[in-house]
MOPAC internal coordinates of N, CA, C and O (Angstrom, degrees):
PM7 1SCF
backbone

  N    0.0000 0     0.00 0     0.00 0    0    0    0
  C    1.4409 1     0.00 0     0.00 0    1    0    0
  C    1.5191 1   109.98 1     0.00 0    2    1    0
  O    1.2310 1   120.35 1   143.02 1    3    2    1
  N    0.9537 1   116.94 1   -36.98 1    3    2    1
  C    1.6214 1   122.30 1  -177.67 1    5    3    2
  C    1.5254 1   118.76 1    78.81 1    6    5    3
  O    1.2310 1   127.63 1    -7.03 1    7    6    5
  N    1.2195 1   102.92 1   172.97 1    7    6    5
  C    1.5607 1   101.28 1   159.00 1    9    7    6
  C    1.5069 1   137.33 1   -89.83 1   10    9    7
  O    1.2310 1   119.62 1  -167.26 1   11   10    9
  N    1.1545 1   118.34 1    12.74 1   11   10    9
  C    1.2964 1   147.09 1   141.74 1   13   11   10
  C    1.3539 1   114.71 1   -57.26 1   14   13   11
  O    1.2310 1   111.25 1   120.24 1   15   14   13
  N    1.2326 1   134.08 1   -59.76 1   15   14   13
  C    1.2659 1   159.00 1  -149.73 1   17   15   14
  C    1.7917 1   102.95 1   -86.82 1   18   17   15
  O    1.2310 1   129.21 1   124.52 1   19   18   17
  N    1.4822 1    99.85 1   -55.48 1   19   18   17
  C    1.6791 1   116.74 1   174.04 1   21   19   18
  C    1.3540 1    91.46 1   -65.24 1   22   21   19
  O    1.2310 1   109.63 1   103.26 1   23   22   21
  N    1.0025 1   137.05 1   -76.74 1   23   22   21
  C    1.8183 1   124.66 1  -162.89 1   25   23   22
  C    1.4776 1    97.58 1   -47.75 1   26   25   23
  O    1.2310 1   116.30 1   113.52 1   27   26   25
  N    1.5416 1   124.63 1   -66.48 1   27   26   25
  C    1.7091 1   126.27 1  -166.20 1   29   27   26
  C    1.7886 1    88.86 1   -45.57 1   30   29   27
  O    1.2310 1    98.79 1   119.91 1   31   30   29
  N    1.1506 1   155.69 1   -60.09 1   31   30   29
  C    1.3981 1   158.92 1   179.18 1   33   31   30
  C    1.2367 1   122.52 1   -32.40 1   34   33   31
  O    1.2310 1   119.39 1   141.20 1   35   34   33
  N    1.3842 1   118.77 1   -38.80 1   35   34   33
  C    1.2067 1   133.52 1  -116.98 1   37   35   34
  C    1.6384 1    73.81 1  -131.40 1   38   37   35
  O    1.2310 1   115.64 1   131.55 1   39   38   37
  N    1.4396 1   125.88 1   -48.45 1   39   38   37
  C    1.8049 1   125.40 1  -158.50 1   41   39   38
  C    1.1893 1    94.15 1   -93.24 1   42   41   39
  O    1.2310 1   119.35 1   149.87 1   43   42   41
  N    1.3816 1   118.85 1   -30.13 1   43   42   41
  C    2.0950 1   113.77 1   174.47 1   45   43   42
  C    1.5064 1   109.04 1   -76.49 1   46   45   43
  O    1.2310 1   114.14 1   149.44 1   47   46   45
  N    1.2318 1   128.70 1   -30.56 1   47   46   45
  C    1.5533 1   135.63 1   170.89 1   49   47   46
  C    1.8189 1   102.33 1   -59.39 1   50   49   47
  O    1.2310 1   115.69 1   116.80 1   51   50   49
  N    1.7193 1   125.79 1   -63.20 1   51   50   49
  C    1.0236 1   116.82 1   179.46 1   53   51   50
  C    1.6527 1   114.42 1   -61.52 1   54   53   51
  O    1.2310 1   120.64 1   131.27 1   55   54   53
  N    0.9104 1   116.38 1   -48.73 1   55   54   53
  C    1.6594 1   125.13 1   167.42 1   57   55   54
  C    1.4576 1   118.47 1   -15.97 1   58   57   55
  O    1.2310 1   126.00 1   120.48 1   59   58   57
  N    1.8203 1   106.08 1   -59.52 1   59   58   57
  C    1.0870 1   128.36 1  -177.73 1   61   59   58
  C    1.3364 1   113.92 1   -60.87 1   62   61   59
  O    1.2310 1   128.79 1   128.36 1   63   62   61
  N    1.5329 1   100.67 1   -51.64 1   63   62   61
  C    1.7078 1   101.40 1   177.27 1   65   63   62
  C    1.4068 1   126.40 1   -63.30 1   66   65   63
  O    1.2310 1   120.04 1   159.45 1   67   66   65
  N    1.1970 1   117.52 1   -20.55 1   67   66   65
  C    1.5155 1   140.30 1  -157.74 1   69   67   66
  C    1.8840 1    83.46 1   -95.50 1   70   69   67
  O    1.2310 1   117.55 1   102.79 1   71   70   69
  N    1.2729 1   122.27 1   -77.21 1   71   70   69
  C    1.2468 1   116.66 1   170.15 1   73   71   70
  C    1.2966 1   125.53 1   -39.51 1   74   73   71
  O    1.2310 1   106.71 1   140.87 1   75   74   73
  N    1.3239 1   142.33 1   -39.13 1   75   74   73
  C    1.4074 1   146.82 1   146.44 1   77   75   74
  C    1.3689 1   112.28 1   -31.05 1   78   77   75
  O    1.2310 1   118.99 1   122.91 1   79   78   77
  N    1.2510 1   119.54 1   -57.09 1   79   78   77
  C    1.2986 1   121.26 1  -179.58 1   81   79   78
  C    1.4435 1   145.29 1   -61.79 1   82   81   79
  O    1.2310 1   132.52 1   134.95 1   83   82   81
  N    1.4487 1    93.42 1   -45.05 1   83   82   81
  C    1.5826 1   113.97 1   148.92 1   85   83   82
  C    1.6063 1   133.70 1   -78.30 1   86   85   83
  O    1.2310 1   127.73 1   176.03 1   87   86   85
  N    1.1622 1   102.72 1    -3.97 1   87   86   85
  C    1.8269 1   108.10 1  -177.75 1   89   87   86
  C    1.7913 1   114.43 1   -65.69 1   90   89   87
  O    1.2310 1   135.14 1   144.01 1   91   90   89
  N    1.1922 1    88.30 1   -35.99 1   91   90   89
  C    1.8374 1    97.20 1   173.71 1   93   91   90
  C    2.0793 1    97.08 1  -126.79 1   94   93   91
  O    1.2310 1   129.33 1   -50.10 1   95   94   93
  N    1.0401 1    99.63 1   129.90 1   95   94   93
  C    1.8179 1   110.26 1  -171.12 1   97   95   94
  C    1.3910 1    86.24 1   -92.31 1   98   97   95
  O    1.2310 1   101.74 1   153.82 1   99   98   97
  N    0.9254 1   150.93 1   -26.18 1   99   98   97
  C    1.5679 1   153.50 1  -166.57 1  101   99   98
  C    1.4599 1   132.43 1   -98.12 1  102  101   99
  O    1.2310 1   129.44 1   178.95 1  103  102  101
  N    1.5886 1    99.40 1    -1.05 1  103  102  101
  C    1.7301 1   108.73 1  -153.25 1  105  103  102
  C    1.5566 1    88.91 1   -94.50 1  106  105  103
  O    1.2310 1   123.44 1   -19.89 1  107  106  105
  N    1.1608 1   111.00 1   160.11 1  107  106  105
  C    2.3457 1   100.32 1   179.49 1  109  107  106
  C    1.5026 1   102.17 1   -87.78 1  110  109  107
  O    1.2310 1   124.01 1   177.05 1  111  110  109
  N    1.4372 1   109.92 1    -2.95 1  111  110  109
  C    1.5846 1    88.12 1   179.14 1  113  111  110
  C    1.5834 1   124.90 1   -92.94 1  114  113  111
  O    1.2310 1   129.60 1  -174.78 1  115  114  113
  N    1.4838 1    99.10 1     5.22 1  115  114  113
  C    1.4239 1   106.54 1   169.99 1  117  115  114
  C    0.9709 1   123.99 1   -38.24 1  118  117  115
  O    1.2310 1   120.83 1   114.72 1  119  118  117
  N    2.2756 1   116.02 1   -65.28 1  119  118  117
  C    1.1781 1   105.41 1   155.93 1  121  119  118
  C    1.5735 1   148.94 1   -29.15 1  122  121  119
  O    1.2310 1   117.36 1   131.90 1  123  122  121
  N    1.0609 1   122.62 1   -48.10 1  123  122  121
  C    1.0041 1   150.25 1  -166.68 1  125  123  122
  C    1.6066 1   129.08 1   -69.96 1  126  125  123
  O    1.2310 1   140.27 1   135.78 1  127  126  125
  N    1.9381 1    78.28 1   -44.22 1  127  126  125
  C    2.1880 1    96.18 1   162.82 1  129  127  126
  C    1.6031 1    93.90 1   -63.36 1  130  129  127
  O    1.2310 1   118.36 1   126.64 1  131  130  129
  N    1.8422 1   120.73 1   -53.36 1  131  130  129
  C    1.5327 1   121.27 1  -173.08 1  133  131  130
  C    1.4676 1   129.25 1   -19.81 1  134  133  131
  O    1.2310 1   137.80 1   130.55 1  135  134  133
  N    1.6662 1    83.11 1   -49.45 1  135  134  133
  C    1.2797 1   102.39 1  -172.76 1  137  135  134
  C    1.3996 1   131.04 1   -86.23 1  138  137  135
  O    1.2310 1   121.80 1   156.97 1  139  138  137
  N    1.4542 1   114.17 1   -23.03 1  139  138  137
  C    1.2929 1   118.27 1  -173.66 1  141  139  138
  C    1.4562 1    76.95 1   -85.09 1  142  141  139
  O    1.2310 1   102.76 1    98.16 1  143  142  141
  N    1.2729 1   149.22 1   -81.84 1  143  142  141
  C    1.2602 1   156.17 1  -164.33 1  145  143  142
  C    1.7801 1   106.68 1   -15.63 1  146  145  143
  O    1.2310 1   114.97 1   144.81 1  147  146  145
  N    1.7362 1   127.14 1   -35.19 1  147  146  145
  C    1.0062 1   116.57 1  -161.41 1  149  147  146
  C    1.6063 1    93.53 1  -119.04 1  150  149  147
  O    1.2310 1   114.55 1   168.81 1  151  150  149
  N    1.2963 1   127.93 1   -11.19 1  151  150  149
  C    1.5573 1   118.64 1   168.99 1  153  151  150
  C    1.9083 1    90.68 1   -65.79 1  154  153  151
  O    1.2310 1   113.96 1   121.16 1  155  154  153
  N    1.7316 1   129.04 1   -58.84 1  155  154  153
  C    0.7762 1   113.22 1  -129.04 1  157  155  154
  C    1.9511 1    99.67 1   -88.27 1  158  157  155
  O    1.2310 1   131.73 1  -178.29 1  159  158  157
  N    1.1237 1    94.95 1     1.71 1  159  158  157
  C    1.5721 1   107.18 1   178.17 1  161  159  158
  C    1.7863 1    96.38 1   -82.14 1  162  161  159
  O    1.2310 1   114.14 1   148.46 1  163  162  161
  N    1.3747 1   128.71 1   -31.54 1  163  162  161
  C    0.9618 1   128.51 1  -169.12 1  165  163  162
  C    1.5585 1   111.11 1   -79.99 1  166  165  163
  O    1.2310 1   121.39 1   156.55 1  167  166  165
  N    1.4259 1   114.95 1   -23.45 1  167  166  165
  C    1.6975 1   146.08 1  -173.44 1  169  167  166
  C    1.6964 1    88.08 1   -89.84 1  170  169  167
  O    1.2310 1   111.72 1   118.44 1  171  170  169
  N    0.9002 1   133.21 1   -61.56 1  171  170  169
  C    1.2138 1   116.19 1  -154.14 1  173  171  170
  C    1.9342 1   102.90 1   -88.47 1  174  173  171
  O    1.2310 1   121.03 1   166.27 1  175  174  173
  N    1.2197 1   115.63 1   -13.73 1  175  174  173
  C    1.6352 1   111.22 1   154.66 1  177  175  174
  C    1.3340 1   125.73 1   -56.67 1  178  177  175
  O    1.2310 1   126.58 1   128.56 1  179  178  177
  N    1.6601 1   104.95 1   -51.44 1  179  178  177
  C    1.3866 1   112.39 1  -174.39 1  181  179  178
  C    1.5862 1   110.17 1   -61.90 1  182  181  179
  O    1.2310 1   128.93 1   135.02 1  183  182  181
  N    1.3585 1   100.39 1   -44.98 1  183  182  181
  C    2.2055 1   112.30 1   166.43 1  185  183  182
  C    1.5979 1    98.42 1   -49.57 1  186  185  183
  O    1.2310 1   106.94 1   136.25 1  187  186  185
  N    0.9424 1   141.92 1   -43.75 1  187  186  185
  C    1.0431 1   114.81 1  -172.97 1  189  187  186
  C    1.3252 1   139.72 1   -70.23 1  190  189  187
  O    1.2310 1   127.88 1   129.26 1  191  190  189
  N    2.1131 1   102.43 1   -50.74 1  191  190  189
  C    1.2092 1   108.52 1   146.56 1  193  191  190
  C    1.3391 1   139.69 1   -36.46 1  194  193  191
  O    1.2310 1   120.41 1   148.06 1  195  194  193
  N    1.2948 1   116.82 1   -31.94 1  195  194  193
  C    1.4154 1   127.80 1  -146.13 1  197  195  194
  C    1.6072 1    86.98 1   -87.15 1  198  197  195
  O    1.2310 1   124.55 1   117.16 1  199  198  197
  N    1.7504 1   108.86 1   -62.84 1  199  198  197
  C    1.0660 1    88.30 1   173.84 1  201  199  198
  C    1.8178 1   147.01 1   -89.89 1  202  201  199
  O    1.2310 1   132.53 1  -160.74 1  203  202  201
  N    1.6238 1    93.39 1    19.26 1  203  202  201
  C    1.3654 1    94.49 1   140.46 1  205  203  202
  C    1.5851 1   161.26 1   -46.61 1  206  205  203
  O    1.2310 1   143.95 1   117.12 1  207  206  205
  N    1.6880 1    71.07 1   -62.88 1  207  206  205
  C    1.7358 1    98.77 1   166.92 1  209  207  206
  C    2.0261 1    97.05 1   -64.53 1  210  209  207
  O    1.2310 1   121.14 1   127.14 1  211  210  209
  N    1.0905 1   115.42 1   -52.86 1  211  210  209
  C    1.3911 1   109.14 1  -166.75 1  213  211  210
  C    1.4387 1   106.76 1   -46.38 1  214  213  211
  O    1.2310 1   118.94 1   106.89 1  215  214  213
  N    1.7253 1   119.62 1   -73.11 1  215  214  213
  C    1.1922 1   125.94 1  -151.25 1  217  215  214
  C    1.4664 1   107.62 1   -79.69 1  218  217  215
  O    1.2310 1   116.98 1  -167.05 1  219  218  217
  N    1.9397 1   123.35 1    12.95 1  219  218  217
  C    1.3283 1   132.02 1  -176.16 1  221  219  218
  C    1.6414 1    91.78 1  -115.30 1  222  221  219
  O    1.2310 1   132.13 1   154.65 1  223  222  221
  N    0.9095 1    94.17 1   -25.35 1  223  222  221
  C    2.1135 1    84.71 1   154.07 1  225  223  222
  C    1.8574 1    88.99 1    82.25 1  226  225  223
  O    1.2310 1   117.73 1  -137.11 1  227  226  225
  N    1.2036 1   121.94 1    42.89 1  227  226  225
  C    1.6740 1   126.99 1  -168.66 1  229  227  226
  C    1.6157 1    87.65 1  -104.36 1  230  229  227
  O    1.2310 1   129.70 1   -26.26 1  231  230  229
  N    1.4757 1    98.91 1   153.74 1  231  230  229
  C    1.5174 1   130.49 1  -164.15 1  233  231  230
  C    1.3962 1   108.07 1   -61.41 1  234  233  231
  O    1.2310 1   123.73 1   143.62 1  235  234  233
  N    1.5849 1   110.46 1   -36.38 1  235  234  233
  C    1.3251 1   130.02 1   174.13 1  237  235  234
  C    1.3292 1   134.41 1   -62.42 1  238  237  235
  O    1.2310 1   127.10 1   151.10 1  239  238  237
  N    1.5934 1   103.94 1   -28.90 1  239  238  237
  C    1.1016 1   115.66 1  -149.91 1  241  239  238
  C    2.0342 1   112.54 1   -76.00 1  242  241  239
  O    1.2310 1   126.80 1   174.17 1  243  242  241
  N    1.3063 1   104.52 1    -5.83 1  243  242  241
  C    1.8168 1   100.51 1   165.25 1  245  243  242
  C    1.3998 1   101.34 1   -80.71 1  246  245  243
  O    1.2310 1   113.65 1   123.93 1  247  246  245
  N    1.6368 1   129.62 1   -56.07 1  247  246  245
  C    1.0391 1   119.36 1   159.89 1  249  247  246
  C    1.4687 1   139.50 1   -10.80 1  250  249  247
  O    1.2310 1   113.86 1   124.10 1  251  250  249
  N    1.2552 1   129.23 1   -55.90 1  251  250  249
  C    1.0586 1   149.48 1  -125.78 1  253  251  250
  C    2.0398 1    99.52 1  -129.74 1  254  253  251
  O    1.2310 1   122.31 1   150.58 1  255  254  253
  N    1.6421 1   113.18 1   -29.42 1  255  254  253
  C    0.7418 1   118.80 1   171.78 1  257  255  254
  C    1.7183 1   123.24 1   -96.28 1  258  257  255
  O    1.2310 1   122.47 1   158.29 1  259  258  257
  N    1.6235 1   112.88 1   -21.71 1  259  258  257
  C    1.1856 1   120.79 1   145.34 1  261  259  258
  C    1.7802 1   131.76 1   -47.32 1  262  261  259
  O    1.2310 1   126.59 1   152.45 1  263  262  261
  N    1.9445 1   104.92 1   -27.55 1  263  262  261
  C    1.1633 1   125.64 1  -162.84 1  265  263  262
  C    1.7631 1    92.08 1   -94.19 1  266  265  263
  O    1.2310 1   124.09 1   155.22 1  267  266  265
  N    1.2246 1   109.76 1   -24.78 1  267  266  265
  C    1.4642 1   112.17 1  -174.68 1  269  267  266
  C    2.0366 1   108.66 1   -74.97 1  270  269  267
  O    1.2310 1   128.39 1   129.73 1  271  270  269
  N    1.3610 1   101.44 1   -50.27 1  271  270  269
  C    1.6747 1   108.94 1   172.26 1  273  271  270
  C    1.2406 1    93.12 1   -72.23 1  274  273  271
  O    1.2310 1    95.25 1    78.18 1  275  274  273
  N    1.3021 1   160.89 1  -101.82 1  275  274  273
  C    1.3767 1   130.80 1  -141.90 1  277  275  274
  C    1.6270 1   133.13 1   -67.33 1  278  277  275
  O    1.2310 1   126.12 1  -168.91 1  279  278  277
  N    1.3283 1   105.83 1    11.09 1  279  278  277
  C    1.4479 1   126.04 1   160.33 1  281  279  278
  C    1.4772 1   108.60 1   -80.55 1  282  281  279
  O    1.2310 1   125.27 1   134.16 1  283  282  281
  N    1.3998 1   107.48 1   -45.84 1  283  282  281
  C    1.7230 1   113.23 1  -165.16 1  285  283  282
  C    1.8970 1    83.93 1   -73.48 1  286  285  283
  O    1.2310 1   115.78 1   131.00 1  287  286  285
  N    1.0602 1   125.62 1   -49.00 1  287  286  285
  C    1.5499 1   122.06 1  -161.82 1  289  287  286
  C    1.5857 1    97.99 1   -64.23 1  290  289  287
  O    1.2310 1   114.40 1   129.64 1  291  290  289
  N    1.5716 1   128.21 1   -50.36 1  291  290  289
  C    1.2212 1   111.76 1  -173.26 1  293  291  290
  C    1.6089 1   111.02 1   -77.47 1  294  293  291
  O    1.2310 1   121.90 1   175.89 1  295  294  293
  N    1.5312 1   113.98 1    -4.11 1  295  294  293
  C    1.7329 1   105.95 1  -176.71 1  297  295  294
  C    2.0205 1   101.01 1   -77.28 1  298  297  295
  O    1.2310 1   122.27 1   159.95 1  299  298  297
  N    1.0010 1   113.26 1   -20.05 1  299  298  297
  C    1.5161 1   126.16 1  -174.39 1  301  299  298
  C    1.4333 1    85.52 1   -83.43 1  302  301  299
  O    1.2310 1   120.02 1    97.22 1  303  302  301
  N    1.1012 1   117.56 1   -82.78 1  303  302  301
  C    1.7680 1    99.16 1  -162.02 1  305  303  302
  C    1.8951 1   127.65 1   -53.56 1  306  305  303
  O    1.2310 1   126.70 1   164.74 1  307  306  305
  N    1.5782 1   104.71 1   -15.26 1  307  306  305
  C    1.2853 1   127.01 1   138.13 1  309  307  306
  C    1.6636 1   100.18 1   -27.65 1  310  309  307
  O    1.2310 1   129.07 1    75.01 1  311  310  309
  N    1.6663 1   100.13 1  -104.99 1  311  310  309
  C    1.8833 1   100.60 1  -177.37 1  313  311  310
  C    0.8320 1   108.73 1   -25.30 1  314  313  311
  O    1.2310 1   108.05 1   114.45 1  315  314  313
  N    1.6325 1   139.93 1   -65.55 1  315  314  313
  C    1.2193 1   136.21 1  -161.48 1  317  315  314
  C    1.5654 1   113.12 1   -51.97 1  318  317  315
  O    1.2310 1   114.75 1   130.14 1  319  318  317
  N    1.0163 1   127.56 1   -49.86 1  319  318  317
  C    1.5914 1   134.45 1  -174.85 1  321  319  318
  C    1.4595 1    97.32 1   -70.40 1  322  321  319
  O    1.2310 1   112.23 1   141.89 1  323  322  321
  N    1.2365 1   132.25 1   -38.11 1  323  322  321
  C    1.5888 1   125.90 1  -170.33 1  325  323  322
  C    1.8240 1    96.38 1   -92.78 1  326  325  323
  O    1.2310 1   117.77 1   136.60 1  327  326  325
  N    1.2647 1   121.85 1   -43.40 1  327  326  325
  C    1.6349 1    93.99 1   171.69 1  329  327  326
  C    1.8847 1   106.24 1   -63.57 1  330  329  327
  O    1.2310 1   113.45 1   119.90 1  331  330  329
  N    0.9052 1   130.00 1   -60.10 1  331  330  329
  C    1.1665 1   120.69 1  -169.42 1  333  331  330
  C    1.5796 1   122.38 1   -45.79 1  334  333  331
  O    1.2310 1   129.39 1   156.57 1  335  334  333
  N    1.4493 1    99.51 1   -23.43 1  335  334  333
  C    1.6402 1   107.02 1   175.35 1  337  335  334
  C    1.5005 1   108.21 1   -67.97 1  338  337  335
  O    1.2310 1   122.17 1   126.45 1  339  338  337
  N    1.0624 1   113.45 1   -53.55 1  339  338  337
  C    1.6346 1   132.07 1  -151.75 1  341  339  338
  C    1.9480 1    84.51 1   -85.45 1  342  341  339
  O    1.2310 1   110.06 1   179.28 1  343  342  341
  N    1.3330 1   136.27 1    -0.72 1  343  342  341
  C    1.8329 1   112.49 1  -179.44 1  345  343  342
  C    1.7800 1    92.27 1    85.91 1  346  345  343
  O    1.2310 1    98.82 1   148.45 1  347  346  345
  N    0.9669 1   155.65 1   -31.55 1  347  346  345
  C    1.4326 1   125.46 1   175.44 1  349  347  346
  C    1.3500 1   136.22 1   -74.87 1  350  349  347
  O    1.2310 1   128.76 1  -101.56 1  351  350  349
  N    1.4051 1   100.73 1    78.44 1  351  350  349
  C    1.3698 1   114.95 1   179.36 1  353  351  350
  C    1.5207 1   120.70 1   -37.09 1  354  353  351
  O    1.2310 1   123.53 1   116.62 1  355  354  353
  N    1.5845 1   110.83 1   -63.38 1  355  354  353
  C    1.4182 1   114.42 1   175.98 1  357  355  354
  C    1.1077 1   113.03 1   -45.00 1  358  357  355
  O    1.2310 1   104.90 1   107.52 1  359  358  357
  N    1.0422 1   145.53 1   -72.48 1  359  358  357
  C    1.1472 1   150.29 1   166.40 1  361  359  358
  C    1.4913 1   128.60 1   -31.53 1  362  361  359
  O    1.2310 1   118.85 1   160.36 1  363  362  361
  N    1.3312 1   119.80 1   -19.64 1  363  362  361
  C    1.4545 1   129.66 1  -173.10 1  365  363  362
  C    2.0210 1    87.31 1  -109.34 1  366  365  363
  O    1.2310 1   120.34 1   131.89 1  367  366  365
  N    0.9323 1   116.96 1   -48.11 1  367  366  365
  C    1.5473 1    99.17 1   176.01 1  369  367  366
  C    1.4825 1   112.64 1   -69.09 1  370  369  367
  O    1.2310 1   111.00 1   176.08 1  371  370  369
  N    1.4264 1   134.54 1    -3.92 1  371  370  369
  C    1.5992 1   135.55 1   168.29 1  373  371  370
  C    1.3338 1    93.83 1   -89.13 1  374  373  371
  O    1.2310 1   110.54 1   157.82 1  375  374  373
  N    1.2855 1   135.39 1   -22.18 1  375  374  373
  C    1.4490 1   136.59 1   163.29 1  377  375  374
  C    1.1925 1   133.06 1   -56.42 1  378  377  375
  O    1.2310 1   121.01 1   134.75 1  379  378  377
  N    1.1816 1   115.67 1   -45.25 1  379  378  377
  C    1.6643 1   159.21 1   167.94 1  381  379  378
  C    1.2100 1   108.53 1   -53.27 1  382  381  379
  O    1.2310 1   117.34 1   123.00 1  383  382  381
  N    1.4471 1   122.66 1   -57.00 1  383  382  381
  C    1.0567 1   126.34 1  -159.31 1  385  383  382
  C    1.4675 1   106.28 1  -104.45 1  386  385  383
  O    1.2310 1   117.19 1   174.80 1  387  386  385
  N    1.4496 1   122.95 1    -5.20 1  387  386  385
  C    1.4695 1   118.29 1   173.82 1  389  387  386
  C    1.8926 1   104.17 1   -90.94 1  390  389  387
  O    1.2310 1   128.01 1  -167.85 1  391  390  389
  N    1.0534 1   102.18 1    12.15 1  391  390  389
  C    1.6283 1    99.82 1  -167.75 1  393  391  390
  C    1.3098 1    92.33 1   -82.90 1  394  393  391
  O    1.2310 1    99.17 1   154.16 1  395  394  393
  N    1.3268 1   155.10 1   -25.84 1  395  394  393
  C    1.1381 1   153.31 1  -123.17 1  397  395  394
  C    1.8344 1   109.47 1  -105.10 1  398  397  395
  O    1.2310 1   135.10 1   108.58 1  399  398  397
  N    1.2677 1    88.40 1   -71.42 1  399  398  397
  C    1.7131 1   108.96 1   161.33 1  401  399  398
  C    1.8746 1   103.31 1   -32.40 1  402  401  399
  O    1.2310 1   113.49 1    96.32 1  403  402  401
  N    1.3085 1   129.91 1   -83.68 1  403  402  401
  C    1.1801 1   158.65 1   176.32 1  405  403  402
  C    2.1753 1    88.64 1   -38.50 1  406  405  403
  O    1.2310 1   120.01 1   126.91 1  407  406  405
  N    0.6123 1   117.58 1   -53.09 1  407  406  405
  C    1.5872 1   133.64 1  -159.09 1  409  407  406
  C    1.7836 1    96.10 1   -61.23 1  410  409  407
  O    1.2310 1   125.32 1   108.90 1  411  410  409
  N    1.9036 1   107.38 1   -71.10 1  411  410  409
  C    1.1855 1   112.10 1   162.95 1  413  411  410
  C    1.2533 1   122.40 1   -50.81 1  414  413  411
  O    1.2310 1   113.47 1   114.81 1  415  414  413
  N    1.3542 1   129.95 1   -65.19 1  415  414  413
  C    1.4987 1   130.71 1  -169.77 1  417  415  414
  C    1.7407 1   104.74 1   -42.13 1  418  417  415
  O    1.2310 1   118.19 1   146.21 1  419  418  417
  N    1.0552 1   121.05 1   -33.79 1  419  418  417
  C    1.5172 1   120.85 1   165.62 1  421  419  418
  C    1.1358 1   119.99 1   -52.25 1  422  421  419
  O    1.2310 1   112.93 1   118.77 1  423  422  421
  N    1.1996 1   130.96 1   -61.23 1  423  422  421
  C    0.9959 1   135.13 1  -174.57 1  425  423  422
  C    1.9332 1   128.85 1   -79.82 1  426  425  423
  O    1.2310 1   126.26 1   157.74 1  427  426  425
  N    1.6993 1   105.57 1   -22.26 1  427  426  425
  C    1.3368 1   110.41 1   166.58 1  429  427  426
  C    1.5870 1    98.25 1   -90.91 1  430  429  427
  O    1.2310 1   113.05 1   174.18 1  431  430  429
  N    1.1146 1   130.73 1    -5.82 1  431  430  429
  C    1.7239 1   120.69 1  -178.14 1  433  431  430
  C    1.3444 1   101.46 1  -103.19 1  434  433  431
  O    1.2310 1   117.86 1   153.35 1  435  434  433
  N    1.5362 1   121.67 1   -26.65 1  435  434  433
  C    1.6321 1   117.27 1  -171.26 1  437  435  434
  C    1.7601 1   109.70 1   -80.92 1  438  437  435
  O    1.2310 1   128.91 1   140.32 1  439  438  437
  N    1.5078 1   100.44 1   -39.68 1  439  438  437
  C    1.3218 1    84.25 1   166.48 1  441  439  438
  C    1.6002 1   135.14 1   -82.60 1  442  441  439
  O    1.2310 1   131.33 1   174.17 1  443  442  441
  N    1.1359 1    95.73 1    -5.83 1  443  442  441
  C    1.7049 1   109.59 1   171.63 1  445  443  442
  C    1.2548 1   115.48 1   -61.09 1  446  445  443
  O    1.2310 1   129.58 1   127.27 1  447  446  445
  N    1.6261 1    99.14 1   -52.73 1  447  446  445
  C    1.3822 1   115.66 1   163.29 1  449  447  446
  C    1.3208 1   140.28 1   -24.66 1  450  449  447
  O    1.2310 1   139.51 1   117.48 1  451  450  449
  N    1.0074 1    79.76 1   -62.52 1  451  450  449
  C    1.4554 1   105.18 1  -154.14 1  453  451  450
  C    2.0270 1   112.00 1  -104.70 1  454  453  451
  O    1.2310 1   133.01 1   171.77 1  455  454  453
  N    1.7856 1    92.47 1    -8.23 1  455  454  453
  C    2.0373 1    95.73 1   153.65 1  457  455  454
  C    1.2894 1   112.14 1  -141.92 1  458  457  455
  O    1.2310 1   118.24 1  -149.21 1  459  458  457
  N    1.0922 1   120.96 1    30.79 1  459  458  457
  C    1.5241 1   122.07 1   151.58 1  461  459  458
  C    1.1876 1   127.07 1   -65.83 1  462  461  459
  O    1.2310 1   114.89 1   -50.47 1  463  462  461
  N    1.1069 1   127.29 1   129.53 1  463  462  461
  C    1.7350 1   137.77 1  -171.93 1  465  463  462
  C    1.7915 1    89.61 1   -93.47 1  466  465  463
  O    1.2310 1   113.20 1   150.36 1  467  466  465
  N    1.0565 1   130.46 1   -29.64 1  467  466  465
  C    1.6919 1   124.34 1   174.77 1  469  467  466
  C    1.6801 1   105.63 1   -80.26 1  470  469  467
  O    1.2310 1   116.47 1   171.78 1  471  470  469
  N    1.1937 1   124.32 1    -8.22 1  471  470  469
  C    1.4790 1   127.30 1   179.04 1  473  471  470
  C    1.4107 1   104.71 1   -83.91 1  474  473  471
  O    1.2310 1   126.99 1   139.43 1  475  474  473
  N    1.5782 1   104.17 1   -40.57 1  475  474  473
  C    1.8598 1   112.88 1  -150.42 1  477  475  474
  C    1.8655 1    85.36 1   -87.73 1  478  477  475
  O    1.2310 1   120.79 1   140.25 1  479  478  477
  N    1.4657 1   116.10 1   -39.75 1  479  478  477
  C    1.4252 1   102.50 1  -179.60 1  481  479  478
  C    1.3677 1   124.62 1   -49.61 1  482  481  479
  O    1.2310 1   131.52 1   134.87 1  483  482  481
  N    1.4926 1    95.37 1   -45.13 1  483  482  481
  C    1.8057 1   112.15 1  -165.42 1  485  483  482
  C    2.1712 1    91.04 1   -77.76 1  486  485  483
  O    1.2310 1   110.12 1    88.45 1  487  486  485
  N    0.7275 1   136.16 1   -91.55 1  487  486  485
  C    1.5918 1   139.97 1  -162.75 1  489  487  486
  C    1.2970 1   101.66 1   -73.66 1  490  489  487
  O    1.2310 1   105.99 1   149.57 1  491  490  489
  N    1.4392 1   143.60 1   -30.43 1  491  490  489
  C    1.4194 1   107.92 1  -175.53 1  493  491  490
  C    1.3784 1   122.30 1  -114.13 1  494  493  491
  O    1.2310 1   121.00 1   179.66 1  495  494  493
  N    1.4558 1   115.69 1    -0.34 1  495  494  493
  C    1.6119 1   111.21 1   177.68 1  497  495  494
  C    1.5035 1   105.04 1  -121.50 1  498  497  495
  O    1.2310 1   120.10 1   180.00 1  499  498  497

């Protein structure tokens, strides 16, 4: 598919959502497309960098990829606080319950991270 292919994917997927959202001005999930639409624009920046720095082999890059999972963990508890504000329960317990996955991977990747002698070879010396 390429990266041609991922962007063409990627601008008809936002398109869609953006069109969903505006098709009825009145519907409550307008908000809601808004919002997932601008956490996940915010998720897919940090993916990019992250794996910049990663696959450019930069000093930073455990840093920076530790900084990427606890961004993604606090952008979820984000949803979570804004479905629960707004009454969407369903939706705030699919919130709830994705924290978990995201929750661990922090913590078995941060300490990997962060005392690996194969980490410190490859990015920091």
């Amino acid at each position: 598919m390429g990266i041609i292919g991922g962007v063409l994917f990627l601008g008809l997927v936002l398109l869609g959502l953006v069109t969903a959202a505006f098709a009825a001005p009145d519907a409550p999930t307008q908000d809601v497309v808004l919002v997932e639409l601008l956490l996940t624009s915010i998720r897919l920046v940090a993916l990019v960098y992250t794996a910049l720095r990663f696959f450019g082999k930069r000093r930073n890059a455990p840093r920076v990829l530790l900084g990427y999972m606890l961004l993604h963990l606090i952008l979820i508890l984000l949803e979570l606080a804004y479905f629960k504000a707004t009454g969407l329960d369903e939706a705030a317990e699919a919130a709830l319950s994705s924290t978990v996955q995201p929750g661990l991977w922090f913590l078995v990747w941060g300490s990997y991270l962060s005392r690996s002698k194969r980490v410190a070879a490859t990015f920091v010396r």
